[in-house]
KOLLUMLUM-225227 format. One record per residue (C-alpha): residue number from 1; residue in three letters; x, y, z. Coordinates in steps of 0.25 Angstrom, whole numbers, always signed. Example, Ala and Ser with C-alpha at 12.3 -4.5 7.8 and 13.67 -1.06 7.14 Angstrom:
# residues 2
<node i="1" aa="ala" east="+49" north="-18" up="+31"/>
<node i="2" aa="ser" east="+55" north="-4" up="+29"/>
//
This chain:
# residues 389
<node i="1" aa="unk" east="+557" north="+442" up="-130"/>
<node i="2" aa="unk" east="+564" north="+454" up="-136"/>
<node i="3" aa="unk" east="+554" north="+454" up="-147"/>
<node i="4" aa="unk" east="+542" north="+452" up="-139"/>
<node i="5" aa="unk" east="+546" north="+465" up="-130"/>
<node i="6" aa="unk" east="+549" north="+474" up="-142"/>
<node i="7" aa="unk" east="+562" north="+483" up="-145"/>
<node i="8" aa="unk" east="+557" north="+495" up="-136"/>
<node i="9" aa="unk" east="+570" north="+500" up="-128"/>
<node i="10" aa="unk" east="+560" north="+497" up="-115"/>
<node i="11" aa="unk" east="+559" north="+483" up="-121"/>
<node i="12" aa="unk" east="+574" north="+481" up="-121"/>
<node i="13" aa="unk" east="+575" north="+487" up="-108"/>
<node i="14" aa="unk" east="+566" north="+477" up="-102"/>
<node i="15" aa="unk" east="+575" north="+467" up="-108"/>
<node i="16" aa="unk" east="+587" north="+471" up="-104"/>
<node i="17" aa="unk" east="+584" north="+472" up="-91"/>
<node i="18" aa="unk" east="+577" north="+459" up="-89"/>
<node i="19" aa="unk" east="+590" north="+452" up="-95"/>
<node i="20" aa="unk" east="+597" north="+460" up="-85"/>
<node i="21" aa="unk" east="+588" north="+455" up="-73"/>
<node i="22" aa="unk" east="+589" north="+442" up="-77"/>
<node i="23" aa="unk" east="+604" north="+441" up="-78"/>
<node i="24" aa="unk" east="+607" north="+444" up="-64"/>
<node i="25" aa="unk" east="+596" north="+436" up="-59"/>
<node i="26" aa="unk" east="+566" north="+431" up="-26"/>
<node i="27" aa="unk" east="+552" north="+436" up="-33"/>
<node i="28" aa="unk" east="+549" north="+449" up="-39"/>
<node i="29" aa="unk" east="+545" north="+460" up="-32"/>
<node i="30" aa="unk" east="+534" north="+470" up="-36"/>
<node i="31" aa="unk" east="+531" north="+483" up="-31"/>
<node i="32" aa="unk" east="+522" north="+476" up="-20"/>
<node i="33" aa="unk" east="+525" north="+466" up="-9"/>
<node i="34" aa="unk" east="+515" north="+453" up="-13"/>
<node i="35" aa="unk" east="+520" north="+443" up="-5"/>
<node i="36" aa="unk" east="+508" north="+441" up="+3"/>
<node i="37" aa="unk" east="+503" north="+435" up="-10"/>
<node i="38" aa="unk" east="+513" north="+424" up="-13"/>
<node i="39" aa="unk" east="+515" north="+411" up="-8"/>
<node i="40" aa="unk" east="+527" north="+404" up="-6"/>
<node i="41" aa="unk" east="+531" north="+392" up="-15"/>
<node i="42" aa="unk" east="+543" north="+385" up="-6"/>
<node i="43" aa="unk" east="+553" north="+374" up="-13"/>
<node i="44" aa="unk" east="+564" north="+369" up="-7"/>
<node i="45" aa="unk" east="+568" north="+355" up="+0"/>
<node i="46" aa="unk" east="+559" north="+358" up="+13"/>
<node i="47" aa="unk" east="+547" north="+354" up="+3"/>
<node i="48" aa="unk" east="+551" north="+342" up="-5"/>
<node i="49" aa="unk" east="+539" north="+331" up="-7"/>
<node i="50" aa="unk" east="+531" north="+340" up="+3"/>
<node i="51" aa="unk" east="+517" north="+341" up="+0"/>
<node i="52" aa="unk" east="+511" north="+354" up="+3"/>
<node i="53" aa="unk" east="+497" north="+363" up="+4"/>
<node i="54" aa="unk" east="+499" north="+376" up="+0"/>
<node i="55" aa="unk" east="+487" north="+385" up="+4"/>
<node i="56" aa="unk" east="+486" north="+400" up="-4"/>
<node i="57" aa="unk" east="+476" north="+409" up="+0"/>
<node i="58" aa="unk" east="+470" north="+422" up="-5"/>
<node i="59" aa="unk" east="+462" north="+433" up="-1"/>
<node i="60" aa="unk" east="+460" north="+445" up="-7"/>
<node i="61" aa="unk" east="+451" north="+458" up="-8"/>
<node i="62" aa="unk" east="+456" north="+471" up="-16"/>
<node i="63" aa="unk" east="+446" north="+480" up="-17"/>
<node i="64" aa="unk" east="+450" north="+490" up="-30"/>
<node i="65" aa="unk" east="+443" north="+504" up="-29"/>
<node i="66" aa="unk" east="+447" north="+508" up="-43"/>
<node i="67" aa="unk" east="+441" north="+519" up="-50"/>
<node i="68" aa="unk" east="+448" north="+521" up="-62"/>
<node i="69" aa="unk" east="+446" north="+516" up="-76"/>
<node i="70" aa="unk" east="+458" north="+510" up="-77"/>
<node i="71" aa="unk" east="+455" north="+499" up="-66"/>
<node i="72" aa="unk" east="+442" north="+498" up="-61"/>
<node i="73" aa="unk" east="+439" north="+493" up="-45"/>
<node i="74" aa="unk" east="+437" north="+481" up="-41"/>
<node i="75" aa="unk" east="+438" north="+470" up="-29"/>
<node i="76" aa="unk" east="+445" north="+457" up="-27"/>
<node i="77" aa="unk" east="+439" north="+448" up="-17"/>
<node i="78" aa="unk" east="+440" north="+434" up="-13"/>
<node i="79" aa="unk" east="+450" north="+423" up="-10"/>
<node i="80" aa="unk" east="+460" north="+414" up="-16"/>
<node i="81" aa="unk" east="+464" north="+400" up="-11"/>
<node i="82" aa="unk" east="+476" north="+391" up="-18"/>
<node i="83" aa="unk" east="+479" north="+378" up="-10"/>
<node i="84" aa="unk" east="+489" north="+369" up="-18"/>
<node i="85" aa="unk" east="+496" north="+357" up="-14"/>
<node i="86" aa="unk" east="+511" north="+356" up="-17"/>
<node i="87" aa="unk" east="+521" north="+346" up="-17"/>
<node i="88" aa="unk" east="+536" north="+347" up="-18"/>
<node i="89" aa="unk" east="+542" north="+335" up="-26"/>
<node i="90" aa="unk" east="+556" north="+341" up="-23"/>
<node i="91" aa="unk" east="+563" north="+354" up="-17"/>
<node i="92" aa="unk" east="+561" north="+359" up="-30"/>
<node i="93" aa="unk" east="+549" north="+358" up="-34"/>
<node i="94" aa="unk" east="+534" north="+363" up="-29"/>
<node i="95" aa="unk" east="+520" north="+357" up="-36"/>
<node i="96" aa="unk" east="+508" north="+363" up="-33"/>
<node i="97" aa="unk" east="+494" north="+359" up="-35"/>
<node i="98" aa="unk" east="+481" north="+366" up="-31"/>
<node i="99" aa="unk" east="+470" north="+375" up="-34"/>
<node i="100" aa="unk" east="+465" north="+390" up="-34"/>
<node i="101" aa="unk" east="+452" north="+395" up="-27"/>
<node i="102" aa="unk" east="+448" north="+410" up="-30"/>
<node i="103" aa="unk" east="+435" north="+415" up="-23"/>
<node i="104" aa="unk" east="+432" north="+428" up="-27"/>
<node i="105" aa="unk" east="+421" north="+434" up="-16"/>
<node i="106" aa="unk" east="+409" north="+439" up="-20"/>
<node i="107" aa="unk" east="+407" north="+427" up="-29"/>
<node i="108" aa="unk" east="+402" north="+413" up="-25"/>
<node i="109" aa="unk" east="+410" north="+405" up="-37"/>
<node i="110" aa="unk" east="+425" north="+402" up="-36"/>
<node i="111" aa="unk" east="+434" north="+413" up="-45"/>
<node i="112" aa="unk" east="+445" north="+401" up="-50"/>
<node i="113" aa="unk" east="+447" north="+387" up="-46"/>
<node i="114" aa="unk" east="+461" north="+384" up="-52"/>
<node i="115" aa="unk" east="+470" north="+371" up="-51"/>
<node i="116" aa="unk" east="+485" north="+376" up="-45"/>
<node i="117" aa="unk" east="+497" north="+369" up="-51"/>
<node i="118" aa="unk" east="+512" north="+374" up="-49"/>
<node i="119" aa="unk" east="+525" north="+367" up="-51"/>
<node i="120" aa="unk" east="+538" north="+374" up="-46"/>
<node i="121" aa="unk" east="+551" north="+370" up="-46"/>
<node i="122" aa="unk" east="+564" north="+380" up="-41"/>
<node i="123" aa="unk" east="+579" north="+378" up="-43"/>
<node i="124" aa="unk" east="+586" north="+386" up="-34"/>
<node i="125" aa="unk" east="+582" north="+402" up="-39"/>
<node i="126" aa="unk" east="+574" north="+396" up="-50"/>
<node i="127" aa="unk" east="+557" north="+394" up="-50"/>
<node i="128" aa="unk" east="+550" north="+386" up="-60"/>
<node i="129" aa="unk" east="+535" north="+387" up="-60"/>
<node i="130" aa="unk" east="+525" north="+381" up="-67"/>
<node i="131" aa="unk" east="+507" north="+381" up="-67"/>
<node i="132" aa="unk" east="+504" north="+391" up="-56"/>
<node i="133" aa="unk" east="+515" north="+402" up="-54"/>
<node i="134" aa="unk" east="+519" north="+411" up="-45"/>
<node i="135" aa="unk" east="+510" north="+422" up="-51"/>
<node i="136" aa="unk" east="+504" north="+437" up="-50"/>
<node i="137" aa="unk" east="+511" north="+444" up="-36"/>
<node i="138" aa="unk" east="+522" north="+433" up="-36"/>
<node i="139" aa="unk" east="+528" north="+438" up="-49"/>
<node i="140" aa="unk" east="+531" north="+451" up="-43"/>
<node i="141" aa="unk" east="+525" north="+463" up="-53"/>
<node i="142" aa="unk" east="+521" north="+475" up="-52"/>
<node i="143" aa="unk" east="+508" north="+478" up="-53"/>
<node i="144" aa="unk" east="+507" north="+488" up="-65"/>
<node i="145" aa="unk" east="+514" north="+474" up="-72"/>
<node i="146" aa="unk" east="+506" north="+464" up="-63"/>
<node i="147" aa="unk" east="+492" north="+468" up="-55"/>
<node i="148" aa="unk" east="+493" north="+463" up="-40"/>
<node i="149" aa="unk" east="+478" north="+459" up="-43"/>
<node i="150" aa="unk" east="+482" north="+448" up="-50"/>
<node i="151" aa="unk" east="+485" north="+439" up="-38"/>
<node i="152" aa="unk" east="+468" north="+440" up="-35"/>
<node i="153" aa="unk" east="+465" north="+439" up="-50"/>
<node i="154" aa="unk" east="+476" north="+431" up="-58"/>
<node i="155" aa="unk" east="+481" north="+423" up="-45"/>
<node i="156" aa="unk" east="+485" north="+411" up="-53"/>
<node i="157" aa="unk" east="+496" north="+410" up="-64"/>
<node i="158" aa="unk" east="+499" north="+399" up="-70"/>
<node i="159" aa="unk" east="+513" north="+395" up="-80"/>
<node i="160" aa="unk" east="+526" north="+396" up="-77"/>
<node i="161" aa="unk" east="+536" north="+405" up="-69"/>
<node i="162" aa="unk" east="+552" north="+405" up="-68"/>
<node i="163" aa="unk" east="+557" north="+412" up="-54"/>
<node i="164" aa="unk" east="+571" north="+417" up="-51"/>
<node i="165" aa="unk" east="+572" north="+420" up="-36"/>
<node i="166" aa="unk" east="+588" north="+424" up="-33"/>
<node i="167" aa="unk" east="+592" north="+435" up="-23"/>
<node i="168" aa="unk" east="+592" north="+447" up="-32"/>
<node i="169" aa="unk" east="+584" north="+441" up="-42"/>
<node i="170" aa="unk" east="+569" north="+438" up="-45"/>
<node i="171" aa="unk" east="+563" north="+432" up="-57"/>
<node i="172" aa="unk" east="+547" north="+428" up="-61"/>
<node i="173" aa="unk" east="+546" north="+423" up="-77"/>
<node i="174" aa="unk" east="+533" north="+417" up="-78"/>
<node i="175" aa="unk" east="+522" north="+413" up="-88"/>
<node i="176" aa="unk" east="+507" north="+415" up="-82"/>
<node i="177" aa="unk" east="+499" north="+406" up="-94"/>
<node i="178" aa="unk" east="+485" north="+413" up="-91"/>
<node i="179" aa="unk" east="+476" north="+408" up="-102"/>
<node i="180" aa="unk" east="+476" north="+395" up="-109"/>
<node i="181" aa="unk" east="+472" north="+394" up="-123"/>
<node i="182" aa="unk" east="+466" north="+384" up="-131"/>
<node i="183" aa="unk" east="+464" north="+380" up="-146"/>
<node i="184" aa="unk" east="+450" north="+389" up="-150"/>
<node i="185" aa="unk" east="+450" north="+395" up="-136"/>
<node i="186" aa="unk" east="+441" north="+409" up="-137"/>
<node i="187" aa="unk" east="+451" north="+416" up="-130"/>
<node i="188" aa="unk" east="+467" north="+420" up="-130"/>
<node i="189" aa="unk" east="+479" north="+414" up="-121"/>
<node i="190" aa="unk" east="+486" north="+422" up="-111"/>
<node i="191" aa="unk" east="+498" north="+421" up="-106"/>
<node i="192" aa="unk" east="+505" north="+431" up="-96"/>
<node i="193" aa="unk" east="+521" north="+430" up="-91"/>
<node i="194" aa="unk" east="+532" north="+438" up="-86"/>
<node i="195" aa="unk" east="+544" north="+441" up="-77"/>
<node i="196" aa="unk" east="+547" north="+449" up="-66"/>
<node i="197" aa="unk" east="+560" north="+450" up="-61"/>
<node i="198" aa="unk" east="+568" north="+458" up="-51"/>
<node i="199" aa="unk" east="+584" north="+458" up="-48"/>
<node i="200" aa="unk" east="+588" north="+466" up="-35"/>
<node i="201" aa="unk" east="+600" north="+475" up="-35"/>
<node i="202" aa="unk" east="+602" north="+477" up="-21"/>
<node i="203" aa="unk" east="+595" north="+466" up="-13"/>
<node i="204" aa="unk" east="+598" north="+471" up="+3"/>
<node i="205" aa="unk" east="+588" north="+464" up="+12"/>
<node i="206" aa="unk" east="+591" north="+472" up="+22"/>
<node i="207" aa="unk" east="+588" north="+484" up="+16"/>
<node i="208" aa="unk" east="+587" north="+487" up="+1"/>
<node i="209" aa="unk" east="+581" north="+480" up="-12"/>
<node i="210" aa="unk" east="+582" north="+485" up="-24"/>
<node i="211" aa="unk" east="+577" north="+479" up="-37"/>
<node i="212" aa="unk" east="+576" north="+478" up="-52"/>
<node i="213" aa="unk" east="+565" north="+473" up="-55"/>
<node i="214" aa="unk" east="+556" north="+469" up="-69"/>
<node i="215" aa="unk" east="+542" north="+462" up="-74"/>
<node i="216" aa="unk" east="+536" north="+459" up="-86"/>
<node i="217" aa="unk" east="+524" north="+453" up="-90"/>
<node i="218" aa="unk" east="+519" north="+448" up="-104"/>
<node i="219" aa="unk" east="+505" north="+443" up="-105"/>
<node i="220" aa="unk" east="+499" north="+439" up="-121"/>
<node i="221" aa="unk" east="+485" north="+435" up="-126"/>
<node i="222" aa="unk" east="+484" north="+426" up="-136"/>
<node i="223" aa="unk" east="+484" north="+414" up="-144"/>
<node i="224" aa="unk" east="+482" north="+406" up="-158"/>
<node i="225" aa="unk" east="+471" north="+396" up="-155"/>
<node i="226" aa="unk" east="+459" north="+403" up="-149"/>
<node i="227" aa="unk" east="+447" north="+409" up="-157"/>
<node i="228" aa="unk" east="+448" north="+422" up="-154"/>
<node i="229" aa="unk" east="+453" north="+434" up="-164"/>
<node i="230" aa="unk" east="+461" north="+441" up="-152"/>
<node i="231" aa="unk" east="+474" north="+448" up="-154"/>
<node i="232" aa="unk" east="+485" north="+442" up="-146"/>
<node i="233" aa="unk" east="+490" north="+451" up="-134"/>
<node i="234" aa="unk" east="+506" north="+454" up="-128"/>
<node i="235" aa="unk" east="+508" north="+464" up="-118"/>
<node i="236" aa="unk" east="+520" north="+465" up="-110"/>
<node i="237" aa="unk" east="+523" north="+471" up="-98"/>
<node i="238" aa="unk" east="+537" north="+475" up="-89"/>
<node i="239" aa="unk" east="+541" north="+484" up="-78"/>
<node i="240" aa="unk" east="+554" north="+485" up="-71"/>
<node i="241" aa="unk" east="+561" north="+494" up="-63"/>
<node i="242" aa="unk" east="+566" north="+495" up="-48"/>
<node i="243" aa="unk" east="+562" north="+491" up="-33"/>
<node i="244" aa="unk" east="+570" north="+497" up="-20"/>
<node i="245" aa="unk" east="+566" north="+492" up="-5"/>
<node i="246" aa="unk" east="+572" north="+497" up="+7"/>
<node i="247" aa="unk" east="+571" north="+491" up="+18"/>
<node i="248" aa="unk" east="+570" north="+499" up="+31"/>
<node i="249" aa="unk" east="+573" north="+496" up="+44"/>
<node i="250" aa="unk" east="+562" north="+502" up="+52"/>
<node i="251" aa="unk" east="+551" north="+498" up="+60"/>
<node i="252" aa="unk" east="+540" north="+505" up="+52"/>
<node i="253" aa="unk" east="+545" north="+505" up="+38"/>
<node i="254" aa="unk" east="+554" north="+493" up="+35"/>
<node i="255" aa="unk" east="+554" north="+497" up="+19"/>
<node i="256" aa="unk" east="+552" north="+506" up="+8"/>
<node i="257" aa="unk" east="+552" north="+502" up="-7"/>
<node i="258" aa="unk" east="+552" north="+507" up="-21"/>
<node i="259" aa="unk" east="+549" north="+501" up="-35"/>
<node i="260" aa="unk" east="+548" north="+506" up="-47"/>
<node i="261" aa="unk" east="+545" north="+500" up="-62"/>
<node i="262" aa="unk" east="+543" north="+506" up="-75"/>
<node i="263" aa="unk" east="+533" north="+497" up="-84"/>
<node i="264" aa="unk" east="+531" north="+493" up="-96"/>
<node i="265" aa="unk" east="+519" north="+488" up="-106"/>
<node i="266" aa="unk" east="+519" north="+484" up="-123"/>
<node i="267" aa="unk" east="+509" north="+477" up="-129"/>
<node i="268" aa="unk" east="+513" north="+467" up="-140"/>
<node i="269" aa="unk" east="+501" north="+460" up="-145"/>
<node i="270" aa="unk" east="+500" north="+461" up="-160"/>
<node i="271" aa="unk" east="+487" north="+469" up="-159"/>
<node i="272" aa="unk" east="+487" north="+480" up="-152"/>
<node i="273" aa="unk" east="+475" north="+481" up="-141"/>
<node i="274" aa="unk" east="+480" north="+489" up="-130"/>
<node i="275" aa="unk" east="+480" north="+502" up="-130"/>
<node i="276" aa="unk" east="+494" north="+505" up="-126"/>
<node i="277" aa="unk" east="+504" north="+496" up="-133"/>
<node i="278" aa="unk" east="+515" north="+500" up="-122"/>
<node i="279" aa="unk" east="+517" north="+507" up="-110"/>
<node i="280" aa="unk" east="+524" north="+509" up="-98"/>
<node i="281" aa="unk" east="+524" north="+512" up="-83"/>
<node i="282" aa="unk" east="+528" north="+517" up="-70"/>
<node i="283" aa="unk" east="+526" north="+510" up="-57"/>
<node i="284" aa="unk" east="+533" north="+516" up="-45"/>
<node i="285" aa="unk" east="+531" north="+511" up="-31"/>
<node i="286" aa="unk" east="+536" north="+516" up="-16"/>
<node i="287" aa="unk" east="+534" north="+510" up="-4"/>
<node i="288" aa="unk" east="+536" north="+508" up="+11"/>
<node i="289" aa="unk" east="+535" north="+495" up="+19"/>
<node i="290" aa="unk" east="+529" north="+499" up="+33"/>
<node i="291" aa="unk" east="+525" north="+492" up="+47"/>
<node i="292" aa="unk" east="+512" north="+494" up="+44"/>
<node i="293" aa="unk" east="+511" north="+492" up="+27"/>
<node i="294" aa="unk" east="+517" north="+492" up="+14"/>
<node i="295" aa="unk" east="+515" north="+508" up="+8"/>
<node i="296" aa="unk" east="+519" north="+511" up="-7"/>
<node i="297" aa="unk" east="+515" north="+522" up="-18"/>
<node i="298" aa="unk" east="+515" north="+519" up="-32"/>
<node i="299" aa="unk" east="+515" north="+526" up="-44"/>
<node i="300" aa="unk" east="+511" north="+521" up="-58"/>
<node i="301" aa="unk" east="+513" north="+527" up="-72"/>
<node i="302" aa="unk" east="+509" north="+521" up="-83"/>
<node i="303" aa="unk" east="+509" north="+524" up="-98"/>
<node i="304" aa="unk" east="+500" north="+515" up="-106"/>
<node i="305" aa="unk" east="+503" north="+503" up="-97"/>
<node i="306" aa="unk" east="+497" north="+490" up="-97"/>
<node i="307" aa="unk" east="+498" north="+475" up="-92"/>
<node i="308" aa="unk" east="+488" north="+465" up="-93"/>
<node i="309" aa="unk" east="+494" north="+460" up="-79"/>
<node i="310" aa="unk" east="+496" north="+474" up="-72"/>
<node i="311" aa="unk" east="+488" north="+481" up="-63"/>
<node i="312" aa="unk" east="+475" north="+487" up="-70"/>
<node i="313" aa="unk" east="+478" north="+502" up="-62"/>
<node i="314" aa="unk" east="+491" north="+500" up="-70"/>
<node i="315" aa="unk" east="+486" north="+499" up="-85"/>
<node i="316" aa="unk" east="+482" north="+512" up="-94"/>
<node i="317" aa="unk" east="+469" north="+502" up="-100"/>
<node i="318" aa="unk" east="+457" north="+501" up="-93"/>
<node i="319" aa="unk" east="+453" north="+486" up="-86"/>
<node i="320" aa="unk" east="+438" north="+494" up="-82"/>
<node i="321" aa="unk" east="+426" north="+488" up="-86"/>
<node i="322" aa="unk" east="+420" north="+502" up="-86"/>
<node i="323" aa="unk" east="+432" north="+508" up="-96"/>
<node i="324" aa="unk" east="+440" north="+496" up="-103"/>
<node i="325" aa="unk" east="+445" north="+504" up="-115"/>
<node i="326" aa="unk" east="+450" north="+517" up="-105"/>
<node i="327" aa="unk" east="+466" north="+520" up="-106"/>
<node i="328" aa="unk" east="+474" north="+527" up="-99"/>
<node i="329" aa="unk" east="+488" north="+530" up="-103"/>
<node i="330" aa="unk" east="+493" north="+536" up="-93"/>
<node i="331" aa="unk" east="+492" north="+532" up="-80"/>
<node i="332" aa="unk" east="+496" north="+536" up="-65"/>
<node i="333" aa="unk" east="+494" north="+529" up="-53"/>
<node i="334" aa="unk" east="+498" north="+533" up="-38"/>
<node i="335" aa="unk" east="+496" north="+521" up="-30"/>
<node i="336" aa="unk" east="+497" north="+518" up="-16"/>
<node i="337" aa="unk" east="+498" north="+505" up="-9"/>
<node i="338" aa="unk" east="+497" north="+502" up="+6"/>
<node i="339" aa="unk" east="+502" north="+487" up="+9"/>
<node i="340" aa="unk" east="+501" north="+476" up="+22"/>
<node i="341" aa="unk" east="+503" north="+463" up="+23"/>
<node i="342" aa="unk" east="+496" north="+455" up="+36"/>
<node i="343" aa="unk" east="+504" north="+441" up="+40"/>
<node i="344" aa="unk" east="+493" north="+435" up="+47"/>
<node i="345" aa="unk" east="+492" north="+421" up="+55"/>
<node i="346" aa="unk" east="+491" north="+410" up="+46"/>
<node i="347" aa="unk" east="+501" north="+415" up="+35"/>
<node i="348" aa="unk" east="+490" north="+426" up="+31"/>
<node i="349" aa="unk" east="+495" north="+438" up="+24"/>
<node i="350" aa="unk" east="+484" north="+448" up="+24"/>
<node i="351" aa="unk" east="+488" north="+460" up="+15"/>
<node i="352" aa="unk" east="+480" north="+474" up="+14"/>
<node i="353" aa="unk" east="+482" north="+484" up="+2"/>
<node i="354" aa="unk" east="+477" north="+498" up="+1"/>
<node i="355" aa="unk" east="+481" north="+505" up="-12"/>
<node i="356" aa="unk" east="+476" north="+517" up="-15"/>
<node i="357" aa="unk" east="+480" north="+524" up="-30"/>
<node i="358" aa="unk" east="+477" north="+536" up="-36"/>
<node i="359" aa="unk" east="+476" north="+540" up="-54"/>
<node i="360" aa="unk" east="+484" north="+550" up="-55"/>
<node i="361" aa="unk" east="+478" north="+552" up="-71"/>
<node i="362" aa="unk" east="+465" north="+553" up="-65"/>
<node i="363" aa="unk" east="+463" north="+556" up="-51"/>
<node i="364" aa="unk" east="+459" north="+545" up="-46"/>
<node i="365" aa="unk" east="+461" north="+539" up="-32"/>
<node i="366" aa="unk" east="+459" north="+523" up="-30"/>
<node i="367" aa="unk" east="+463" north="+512" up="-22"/>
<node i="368" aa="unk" east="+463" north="+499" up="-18"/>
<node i="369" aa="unk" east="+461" north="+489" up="-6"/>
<node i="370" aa="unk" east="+464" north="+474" up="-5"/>
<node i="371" aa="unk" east="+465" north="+464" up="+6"/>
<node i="372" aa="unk" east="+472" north="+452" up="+4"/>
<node i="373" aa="unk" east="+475" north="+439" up="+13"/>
<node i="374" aa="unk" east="+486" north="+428" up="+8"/>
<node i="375" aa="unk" east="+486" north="+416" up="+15"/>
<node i="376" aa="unk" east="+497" north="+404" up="+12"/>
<node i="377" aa="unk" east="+502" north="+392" up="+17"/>
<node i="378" aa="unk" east="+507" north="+378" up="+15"/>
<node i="379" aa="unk" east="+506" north="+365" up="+22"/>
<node i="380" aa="unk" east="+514" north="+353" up="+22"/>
<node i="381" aa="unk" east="+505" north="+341" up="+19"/>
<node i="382" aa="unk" east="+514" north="+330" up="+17"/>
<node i="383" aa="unk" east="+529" north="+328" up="+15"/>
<node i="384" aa="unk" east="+528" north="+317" up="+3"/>
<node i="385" aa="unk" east="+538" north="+306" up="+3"/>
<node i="386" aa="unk" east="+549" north="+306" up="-6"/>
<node i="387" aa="unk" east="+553" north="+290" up="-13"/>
<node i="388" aa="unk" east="+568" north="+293" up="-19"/>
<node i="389" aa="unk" east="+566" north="+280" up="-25"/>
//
């Protein structure tokens, strides 16, 4: 590991402090209150040889009025449906079996059909997960390091994931395996993993939360048996720094919270195609938890930045059609976001987003608007019978 990352002082920093993390080791938390889009996965002796139907549902429509040439505009709209059946052949393990619908609308085809499969077995604080993982908003990034977006486009992960849920401690490593590869295949395998981690140094319910948190991510292209003359590609990706939340005892506003993280991005690969071989960030975020919503500003500075997970608006290379090979070094964004969560009848969550952003390189003013529905629930179909013989 210490060769792959480099001999860079930031390098050994990041090192240092991992090791630190992990030797005092619930999920980790990104700037942004996701839990609307997760679902539970429950263990424990209540559920042995029960024989459930787990039904996950999706709706979303983010509408991105983007003007800029860095990300263009665009719209998400359809629905997402995941029924699985699962089966608990002990308090410690879970088996999952089902499929996955998308419907995108506008289009009279099916987006993906895809067969479901999870094994996960937990021993006290420790998680071992294996096929479909907890993946995108469970793993708990920042979006400069891992786009929100990825929950409507890359919903499905599929590997293996190690969690660490203590007290004062979180802990995601997983592996997400996101092409197979075969002998004289006419394209590369890729293969995306990382860790986010977060140990809180004053963990107050009552009042405050402050934590150390840090991500990295590693994605490679590549591969010895297809046909292709294609340069292999390594790029890696961390952040850390620190997360505060107050909580308030009013009415009105019950919380305020600030996080901030400093960035970082190198490129390994052999053969040089990026146009920045390293670069780094700033991501600061403020923000007050009301009756009414969630409100928070957010800054972004980054210096030749980029991740092949993270946000488009967060890059300095162009993902536009219209301008692929436009750069931009430097780049300032001044974000805000106004969040709410709806819990309806029926365990709906409906969830609205308005955020507005503003260039402040060029001048530019857009924003964005998305409307999404979360609907989960699980019913007890049989309690299987247990021979001990």
């Amino acid at each position: 590991m210490l060769k792959f990352l480099g001999n860079s002082p930031f390098s050994t920093f990041l090192i240092l402090t991992l090791v630190a993390w992990l030797s005092g080791l619930e999920p980790a938390c990104a700037q942004l209150d996701n839990r609307a889009f997760t679902r539970p996965m429950p263990l424990g002796p209540a559920y042995e040889h029960q024989l459930r139907l787990d039904v996950e549902g999706f709706l979303f429509n983010k509408d991105n009025e983007y003007f800029n040439k860095i990300d263009p505009g665009l719209t998400y709209f359809g629905a997402q449906l995941a029924p699985r059946l699962v089966y608990f052949p002990s308090d410690h393990l879970r088996l999952e079996a089902g499929v996955f619908l998308w419907k995108d609308y506008g289009t009279p085809r099916l987006r993906q059909v895809r067969p479901l499969f999870t094994v996960r077995y937990q021993q006290g604080r420790h998680s071992l997960l294996f096929g479909n993982i907890q993946g995108n908003l469970y793993h708990g990034y920042i979006e400069p390091m891992f786009d929100f977006e990825r929950v409507i486009t890359n919903r499905l992960e599929e590997g293996t994931q190690y969690l660490y849920q203590s007290p004062r401690t979180n802990l995601d490593a997983w592996v997400n395996w996101q092409r197979q590869q075969y002998r004289y295949s006419n394209f590369q395998e890729e293969v995306a993993g990382g860790l986010t981690a977060e140990h809180r140094l004053l963990n107050d319910s009552a009042e405050w939360v402050v934590g150390l948190p840090f991500q990295f991510t590693a994605t490679h292209r590549g591969g010895q048996i297809d046909t292709i003359d294609k340069p292999l590609q390594t790029l890696f990706n961390a952040a850390t720094g620190l997360r505060v939340r107050r909580a308030l005892p009013y009415n009105f506003v019950s919380a305020v919270h600030f996080d901030g993280y400093v960035t970082y991005f190198h490129d390994y690969s052999f053969t040089k195609e990026l146009p920045f071989q390293s670069g780094t960030g700033l991501y600061l975020n403020a923000g007050v938890d009301t009756k009414l919503s969630t409100v928070q500003v957010a800054y972004w500075h980054g210096n030749g930045y980029i991740s092949p997970l993270g946000g488009r608006l967060y890059r300095s290379i162009s993902v536009s059609p219209a301008d692929p090979d436009y750069v931009e070094r430097q780049r300032q964004l001044l974000i805000l976001r106004v969040l709410r969560d709806y819990r309806l009848p029926g365990n709906l969550i409906l969830t609205t987003r308005f955020e507005p952003l503003y260039d402040l390189n060029n001048g530019l003013f857009d924003f964005s608007f998305a409307l999404y529905m979360n609907f989960n629930q699980s019913f007890l179909l049989k309690k299987l019978r247990h021979d001990a013989n």
